[in-house]
C-alpha positions as MATLAB code, in Angstrom:
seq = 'XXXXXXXXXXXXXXXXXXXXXXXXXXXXXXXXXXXXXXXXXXXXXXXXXXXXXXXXXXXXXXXXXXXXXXXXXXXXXXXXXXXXXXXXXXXXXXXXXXXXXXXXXXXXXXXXXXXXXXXXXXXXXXXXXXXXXXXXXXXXXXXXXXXXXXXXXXXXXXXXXXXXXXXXXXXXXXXXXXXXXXXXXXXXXXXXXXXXXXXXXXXXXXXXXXXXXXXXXXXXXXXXXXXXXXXXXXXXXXXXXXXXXXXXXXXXXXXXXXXXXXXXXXXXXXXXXXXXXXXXXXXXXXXXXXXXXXXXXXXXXXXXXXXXXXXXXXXXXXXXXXXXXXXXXXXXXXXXXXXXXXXXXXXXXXXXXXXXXXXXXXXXXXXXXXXXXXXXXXXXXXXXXXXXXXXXXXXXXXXXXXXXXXXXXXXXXXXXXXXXXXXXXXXXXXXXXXXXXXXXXXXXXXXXXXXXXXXXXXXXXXXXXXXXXXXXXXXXX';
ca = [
       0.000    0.000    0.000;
       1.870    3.441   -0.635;
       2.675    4.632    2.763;
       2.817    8.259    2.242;
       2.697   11.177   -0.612;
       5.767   11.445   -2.067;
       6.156   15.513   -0.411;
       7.864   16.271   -3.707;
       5.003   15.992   -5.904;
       3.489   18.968   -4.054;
       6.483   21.298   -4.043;
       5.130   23.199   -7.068;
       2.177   23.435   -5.932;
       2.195   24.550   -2.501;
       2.655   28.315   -2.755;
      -0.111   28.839   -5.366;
      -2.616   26.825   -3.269;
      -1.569   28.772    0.106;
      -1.970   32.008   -2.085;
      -5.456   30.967   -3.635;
      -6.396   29.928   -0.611;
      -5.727   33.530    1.282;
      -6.808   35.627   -1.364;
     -10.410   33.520   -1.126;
     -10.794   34.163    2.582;
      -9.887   38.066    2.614;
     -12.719   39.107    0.521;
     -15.035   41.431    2.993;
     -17.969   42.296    0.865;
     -20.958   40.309    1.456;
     -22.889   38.724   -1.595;
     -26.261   37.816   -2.165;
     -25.467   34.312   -3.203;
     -26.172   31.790   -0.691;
     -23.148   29.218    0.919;
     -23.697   25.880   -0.289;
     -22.376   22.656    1.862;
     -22.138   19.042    1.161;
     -21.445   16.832    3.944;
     -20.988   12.806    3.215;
     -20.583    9.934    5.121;
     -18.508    7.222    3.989;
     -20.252    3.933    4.605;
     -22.787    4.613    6.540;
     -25.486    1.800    6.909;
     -29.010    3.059    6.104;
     -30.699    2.646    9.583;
     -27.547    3.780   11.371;
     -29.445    7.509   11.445;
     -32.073    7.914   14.416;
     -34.253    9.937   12.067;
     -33.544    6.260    9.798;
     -34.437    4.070   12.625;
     -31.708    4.098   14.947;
     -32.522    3.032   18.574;
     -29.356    2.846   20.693;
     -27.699    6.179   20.187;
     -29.103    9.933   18.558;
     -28.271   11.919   15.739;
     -29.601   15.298   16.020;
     -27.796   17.473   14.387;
     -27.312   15.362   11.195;
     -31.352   14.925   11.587;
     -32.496   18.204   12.062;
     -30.798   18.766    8.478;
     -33.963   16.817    7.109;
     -36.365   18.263    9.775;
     -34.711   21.761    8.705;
     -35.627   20.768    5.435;
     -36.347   17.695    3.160;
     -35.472   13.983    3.491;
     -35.595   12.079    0.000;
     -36.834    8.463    0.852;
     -35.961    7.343   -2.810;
     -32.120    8.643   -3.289;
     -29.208    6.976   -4.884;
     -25.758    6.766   -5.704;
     -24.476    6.319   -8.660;
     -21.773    3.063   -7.856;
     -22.348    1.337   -4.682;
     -18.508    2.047   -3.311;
     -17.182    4.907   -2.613;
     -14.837    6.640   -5.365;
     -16.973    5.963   -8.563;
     -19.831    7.147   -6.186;
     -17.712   10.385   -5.530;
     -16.717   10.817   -9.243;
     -20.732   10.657  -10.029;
     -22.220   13.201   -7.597;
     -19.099   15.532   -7.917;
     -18.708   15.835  -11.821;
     -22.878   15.701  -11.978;
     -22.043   12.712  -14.982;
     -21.988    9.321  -14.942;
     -18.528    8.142  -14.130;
     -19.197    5.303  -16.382;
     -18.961    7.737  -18.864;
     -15.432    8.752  -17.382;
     -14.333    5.123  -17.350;
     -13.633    5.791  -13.721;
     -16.093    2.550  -12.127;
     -13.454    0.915   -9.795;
     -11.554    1.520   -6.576;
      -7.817    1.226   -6.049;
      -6.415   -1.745   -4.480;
      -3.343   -1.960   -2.164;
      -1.308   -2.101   -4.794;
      -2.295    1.097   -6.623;
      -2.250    1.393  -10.481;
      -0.164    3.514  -12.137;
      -2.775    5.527  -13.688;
      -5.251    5.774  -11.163;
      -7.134    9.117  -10.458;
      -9.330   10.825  -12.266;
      -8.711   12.401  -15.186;
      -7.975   16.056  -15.234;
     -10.266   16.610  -18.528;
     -13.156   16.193  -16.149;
     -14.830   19.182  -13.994;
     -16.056   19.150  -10.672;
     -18.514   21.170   -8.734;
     -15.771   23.822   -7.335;
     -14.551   24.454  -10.774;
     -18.266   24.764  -11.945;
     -18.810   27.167   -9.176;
     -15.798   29.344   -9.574;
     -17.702   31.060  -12.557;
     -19.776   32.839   -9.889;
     -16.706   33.229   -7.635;
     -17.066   31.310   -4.859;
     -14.567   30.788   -2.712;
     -13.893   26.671   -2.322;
     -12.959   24.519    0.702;
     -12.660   20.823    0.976;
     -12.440   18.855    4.578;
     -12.216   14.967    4.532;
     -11.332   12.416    2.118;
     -10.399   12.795   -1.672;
      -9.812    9.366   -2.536;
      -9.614   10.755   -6.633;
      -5.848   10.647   -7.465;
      -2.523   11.081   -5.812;
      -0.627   12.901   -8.608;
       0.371   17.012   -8.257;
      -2.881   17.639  -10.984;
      -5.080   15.123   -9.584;
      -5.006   16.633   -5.720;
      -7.684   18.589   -4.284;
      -6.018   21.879   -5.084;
      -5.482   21.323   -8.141;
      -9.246   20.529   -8.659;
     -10.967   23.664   -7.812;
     -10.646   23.466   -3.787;
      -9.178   26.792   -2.928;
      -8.074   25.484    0.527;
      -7.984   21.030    1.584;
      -7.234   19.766    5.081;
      -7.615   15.726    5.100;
      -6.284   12.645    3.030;
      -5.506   11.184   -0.473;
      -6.190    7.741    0.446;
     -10.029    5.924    0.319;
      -9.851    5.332    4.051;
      -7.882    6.330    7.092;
      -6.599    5.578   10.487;
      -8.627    8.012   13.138;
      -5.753    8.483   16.423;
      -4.259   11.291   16.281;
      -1.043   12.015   14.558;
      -1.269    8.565   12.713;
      -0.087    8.854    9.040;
      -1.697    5.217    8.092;
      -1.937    4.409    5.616;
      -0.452    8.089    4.285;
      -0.596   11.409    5.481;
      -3.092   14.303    6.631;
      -2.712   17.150    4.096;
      -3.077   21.041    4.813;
      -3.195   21.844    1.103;
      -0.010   20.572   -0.223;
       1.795   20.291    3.210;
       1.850   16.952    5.330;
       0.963   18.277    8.929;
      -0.096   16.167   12.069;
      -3.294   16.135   13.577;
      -3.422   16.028   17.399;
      -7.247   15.791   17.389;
      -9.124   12.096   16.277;
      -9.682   12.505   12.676;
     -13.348   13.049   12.656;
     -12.983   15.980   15.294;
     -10.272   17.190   13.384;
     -11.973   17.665    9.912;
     -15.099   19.163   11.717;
     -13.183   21.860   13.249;
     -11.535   22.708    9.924;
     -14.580   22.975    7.852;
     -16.347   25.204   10.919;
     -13.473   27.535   10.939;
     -13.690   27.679    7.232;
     -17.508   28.862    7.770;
     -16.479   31.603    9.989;
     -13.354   32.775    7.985;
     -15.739   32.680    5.015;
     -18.349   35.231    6.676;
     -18.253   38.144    4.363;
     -17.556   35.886    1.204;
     -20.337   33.153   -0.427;
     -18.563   29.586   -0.575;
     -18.854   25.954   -1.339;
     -17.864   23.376    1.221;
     -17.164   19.813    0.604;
     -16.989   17.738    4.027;
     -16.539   14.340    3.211;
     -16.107   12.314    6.323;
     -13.800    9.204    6.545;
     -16.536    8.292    9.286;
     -17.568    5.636    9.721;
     -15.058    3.728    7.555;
     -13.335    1.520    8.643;
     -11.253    0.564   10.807;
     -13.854    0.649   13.641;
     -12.029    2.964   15.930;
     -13.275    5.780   18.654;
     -11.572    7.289   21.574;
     -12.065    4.846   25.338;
     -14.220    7.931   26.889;
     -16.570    8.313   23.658;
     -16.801    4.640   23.745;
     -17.561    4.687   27.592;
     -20.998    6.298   26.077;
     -21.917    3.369   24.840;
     -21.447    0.702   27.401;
     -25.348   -0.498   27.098;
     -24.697   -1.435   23.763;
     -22.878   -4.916   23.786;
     -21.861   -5.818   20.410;
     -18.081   -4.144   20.211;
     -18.713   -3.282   16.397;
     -22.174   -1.544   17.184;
     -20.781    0.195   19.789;
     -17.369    1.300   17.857;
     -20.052    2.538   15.174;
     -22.004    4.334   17.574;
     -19.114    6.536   18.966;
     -18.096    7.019   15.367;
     -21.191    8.069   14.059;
     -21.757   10.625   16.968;
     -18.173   12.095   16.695;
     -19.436   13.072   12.870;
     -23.473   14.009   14.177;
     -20.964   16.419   16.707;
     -18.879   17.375   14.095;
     -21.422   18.238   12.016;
     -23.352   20.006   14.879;
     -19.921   22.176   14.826;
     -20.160   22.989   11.648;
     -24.321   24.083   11.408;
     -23.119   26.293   14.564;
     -20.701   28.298   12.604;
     -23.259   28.816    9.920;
     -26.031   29.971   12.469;
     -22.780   32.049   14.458;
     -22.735   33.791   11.385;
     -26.323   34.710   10.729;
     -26.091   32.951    7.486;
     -28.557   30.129    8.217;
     -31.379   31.205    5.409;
     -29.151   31.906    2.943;
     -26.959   28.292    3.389;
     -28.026   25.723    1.152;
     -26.975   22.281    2.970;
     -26.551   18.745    1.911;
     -26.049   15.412    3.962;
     -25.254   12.569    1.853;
     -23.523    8.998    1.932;
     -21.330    7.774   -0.650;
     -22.818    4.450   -1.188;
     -24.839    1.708    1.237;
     -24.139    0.306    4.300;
     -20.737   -1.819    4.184;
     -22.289   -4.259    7.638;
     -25.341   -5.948    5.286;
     -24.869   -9.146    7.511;
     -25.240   -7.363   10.448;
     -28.960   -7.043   11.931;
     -30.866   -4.324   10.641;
     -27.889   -2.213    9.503;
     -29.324   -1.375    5.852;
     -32.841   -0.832    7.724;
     -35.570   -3.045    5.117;
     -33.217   -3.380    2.198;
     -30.798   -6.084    0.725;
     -27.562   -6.399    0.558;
     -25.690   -3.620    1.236;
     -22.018   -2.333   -0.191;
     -20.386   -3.890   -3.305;
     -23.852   -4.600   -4.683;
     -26.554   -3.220   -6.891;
     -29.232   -4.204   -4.626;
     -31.044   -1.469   -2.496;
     -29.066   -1.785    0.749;
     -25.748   -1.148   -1.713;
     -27.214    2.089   -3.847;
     -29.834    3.513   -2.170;
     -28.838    6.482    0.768;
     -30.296    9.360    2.937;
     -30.134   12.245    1.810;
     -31.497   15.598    3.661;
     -31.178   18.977    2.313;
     -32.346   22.311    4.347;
     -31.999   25.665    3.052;
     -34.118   27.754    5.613;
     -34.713   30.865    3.213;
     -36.023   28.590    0.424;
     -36.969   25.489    1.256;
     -40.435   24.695    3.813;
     -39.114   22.435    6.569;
     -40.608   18.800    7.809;
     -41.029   17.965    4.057;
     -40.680   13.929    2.777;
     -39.716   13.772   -0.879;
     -40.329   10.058   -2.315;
     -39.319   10.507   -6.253;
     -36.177    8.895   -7.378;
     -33.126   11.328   -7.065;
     -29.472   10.545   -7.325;
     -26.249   12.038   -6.576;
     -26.070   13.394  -10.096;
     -28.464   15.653   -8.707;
     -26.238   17.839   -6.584;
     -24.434   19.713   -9.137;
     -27.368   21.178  -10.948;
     -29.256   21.807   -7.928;
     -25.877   23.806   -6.598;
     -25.741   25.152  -10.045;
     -29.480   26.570   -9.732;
     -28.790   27.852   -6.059;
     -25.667   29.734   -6.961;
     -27.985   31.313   -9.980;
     -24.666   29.827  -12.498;
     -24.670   27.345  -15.160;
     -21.417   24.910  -16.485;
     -20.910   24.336  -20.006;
     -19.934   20.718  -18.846;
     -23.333   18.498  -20.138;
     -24.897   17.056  -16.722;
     -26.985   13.950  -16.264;
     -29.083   15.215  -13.081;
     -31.368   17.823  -12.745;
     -31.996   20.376  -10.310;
     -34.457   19.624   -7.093;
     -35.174   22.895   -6.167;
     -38.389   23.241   -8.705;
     -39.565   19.562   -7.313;
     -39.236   20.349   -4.032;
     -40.760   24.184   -4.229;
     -43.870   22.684   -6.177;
     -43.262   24.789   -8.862;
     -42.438   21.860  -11.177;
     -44.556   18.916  -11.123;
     -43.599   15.376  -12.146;
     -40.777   13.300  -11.623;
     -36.951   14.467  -11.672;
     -35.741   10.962  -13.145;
     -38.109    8.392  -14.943;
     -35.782    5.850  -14.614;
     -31.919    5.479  -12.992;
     -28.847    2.938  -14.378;
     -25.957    1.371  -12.154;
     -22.885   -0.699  -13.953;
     -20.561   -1.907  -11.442;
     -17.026   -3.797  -12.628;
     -16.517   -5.831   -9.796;
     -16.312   -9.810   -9.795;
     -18.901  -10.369  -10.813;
     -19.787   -7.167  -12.448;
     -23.344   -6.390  -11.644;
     -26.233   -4.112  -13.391;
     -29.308   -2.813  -12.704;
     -31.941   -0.347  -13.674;
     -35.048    1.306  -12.409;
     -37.597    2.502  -14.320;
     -40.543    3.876  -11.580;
     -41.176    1.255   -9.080;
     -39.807   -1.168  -11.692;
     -36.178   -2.759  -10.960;
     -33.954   -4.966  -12.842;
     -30.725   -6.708  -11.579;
     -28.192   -8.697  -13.231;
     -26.522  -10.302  -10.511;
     -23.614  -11.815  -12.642;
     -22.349  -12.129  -16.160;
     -24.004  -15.080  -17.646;
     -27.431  -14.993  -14.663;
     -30.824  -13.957  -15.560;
     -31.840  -10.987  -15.180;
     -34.088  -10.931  -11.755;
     -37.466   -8.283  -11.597;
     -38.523   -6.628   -8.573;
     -41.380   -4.064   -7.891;
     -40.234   -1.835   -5.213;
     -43.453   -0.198   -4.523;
     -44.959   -3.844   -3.183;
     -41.166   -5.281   -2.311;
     -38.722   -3.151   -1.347;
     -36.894   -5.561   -0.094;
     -36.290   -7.374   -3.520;
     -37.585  -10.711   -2.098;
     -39.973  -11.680   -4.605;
     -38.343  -12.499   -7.915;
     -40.991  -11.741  -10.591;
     -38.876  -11.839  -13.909;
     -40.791  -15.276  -14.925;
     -44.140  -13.406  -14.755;
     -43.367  -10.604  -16.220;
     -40.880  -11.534  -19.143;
     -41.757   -8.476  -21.287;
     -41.029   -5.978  -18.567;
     -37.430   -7.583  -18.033;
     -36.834   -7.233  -21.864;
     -38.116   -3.441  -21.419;
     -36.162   -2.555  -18.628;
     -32.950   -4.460  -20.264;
     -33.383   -2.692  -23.581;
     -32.982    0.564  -21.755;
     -29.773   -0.434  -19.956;
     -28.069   -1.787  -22.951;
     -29.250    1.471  -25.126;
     -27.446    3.620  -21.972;
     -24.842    1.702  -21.669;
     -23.605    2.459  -25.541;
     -22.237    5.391  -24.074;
     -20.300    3.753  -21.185;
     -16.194    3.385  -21.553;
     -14.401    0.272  -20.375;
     -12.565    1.328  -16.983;
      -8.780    3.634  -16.649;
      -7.797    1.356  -14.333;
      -8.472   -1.794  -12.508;
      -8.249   -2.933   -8.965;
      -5.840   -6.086   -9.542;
      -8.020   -7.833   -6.604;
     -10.790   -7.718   -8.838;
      -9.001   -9.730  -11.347;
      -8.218  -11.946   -9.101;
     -11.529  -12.525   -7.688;
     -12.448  -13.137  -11.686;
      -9.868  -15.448  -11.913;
     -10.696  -17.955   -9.034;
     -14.540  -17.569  -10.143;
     -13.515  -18.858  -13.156;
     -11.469  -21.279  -11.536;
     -14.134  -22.437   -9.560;
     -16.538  -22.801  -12.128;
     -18.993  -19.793  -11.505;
     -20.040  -17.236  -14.210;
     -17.283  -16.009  -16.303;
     -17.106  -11.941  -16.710;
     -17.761  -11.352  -21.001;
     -16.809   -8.065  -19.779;
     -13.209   -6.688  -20.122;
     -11.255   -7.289  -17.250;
      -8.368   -4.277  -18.286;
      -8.334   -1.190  -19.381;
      -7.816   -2.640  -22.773;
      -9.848   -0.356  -24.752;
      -9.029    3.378  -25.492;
     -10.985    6.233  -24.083;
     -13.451    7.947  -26.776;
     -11.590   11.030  -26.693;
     -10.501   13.657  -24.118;
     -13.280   16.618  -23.690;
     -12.253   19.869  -23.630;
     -11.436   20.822  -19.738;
     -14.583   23.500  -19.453;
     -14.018   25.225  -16.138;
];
């Protein structure tokens, strides 16, 4: 596993990060645009929310997001692990589009990242000159061009890596990043990021921003400081209890941040997102992913389907349940629409704020796609309460109707044949536009390779980057 960031491939870059970074935070006139934040979770299980059914511990400041707001019942990611997911909601396109539908492994490909052609929310937003902070975990390239500075983020505090060790001053498996700058943390990682991002609110008071706060939380490995865990001696199941502290370090660290906001009387004009990057990684575990199946690493509900809460207390009425399909592709245009901007970039989600004002009726998506390259790769598509999975190369493809099963328990593909060959049709006509992956996690091949060994369903599907991309688009900022 690469133990650390090679400090030379952010020489050149340091200064003009430190310097973008200042001149962002000086600016003293007030604007009329309103702050937008996106907070994420990084595995979270579904129920693991009280406002999602959790009984053993509270989570009141991540919930009173939703009861500030809205809570979408129906919302997805676009890959059910983490940096695929990341690539979806923060580029607004689907990264199978990019070619980008893997994680790393330990031993990480040479040309991992993602590619520099592509543009992310920050760069979108810069057109209406906001100033751009990220807090948390990157997990999209380790290269001087691929960092978070060099992305749009004006300013970065937190890691390169997909996941993270959480005691202070603990450079596992590399190391936390002020910008370009290795520095050590003396705080546990989740308290640490929090604190960053809040200052960044209050440094940010006279000057509209963008904040991306993607917690490591609760990744793994399970790990919490002996008096936070103390908390939870009532629950007896280590894990459960390890998750608890966890999950309340980021509901505090959240509170933190939605403090700063209201500290700076900008609470109606602060658009604010909590998300997860893809379902619950504990499906095993007793009512982790709530009523759904599965969970991380599949296409199944538990694995793609996430809260979501979004409150902006100028615009949008509070207590509100929103049950249309919406996806993380949704983000950017809705950010877009807030910040009154547009990208010449062509996005696959729409904006929310029209569905969720009433002014626009109907549906924002009529029907969703997932193509995951694992071992087995897996597909799926959902067309209304409709849902088609293809569990494995060379398997039937399986029918639910979520409106009667969300649980995808009752198999009805061999009553309803025609639907299956509808709902297939439209995946293979969206997946014309799909590019065979950059890279490829070389665990995945070998998980292909002793499937095949073994005798299960071999993967028709290419198993490296063997084709070549369709092109670079032009870098639109």
């Amino acid at each position: 596993m690469l133990q650390s960031v090679k400090r030379s491939w952010f020489a050149a870059l340091a200064v003009a990060s430190l310097a973008a970074s200042a001149t962002a935070q000086e600016t003293t006139s007030p604007t009329s645009n309103p702050n937008i934040i996106l907070i994420v979770a990084d595995d979270l299980d579904y129920a693991d929310l009280s406002i999602t059914g959790e009984k053993q511990f509270q989570t009141p400041n991540i919930d009173s997001i939703a009861n500030n707001g809205v809570q979408f019942t129906n919302a997805y990611v676009t890959c059910p692990v983490c940096g695929p997911s990341r690539v979806g909601f923060l580029t607004g396109r689907y990264q199978d589009r990019i070619g980008y539908v893997t994680n790393h492994g330990p031993k990480i490909p040479e040309n991992f990242g993602l590619p520099t052609s592509e543009v992310l929310i920050p760069e979108m937003l810069k057109k209406a000159d906001y100033a751009t902070g990220m807090f948390g975990k990157w997990h999209l390239g380790f290269k001087p061009d691929m960092v978070p500075t060099a992305q749009g983020f004006d300013y970065f505090f937190g890691h390169l890596h997909g996941a993270h060790d959480y005691h202070p001053g603990v450079e596992k498996p590399g190391p936390i990043m002020r910008n370009t700058e290795e520095v050590k943390t003396t705080k546990w990682l989740t308290t640490a990021v929090g604190d960053e991002a809040a200052k960044f609110v209050r440094d940010n008071k006279n000057q509209h921003y963008f904040m991306y706060v993607p917690f490591n939380a609760p990744h793994s490995p399970l790990q919490a400081p002996e008096d936070r865990l103390s908390k939870f001696a009532h629950i007896t199941d280590l894990d459960d209890r390890k998750m608890a502290a966890m999950i309340t370090e980021m509901d505090d660290a959240v509170g933190g941040i939605l403090k700063a906001v209201r500290d700076n009387g900008d609470e109606e004009n602060t658009l604010i997102v909590f998300f997860n990057d893809n379902g619950g990684a504990r499906p095993n575990h007793p009512e982790a992913n709530g009523k759904f199946r599965a969970g991380k690493m599949t296409v199944y509900e538990g694995g793609i389907r996430v809260p979501m809460f979004m409150q902006w207390k100028g615009k949008i009425k509070p207590g509100q349940k929103y049950d249309n399909m919406v996806s993380g592709l949704d983000l950017a245009p809705t950010f877009l629409d807030a910040a009154d901007t547009t990208t010449s970039v062509s996005l696959e989600g729409v904006s929310l704020l029209p569905y969720i004002s009433g002014e626009k009726q109907g549906k924002p998506h009529e029907i969703l796609y997932w193509r995951f390259i694992d071992a087995p790769n897996q597909n799926a598509v959902r067309k209304g309460d409709w849902k088609a999975v293809m569990p494995a190369p060379g398997k039937p493809w399986e029918l639910y109707n979520l409106a009667e099963d969300v649980g995808e328990t009752k198999n009805l593909a061999s009553e309803n044949p025609e639907k299956v060959k509808e709902l297939k049709r439209d995946w293979q006509q969206w997946n014309k536009d799909n590019i065979e992956p950059l890279f490829m996690d070389s665990r995945i091949i070998n998980r292909r390779k002793q499937l095949e060994d073994e005798g299960g369903a071999k993967d028709s599907q290419t198993s490296e980057p063997q084709k070549k991309r369709k092109g670079k688009r032009a870098r639109n900022r």
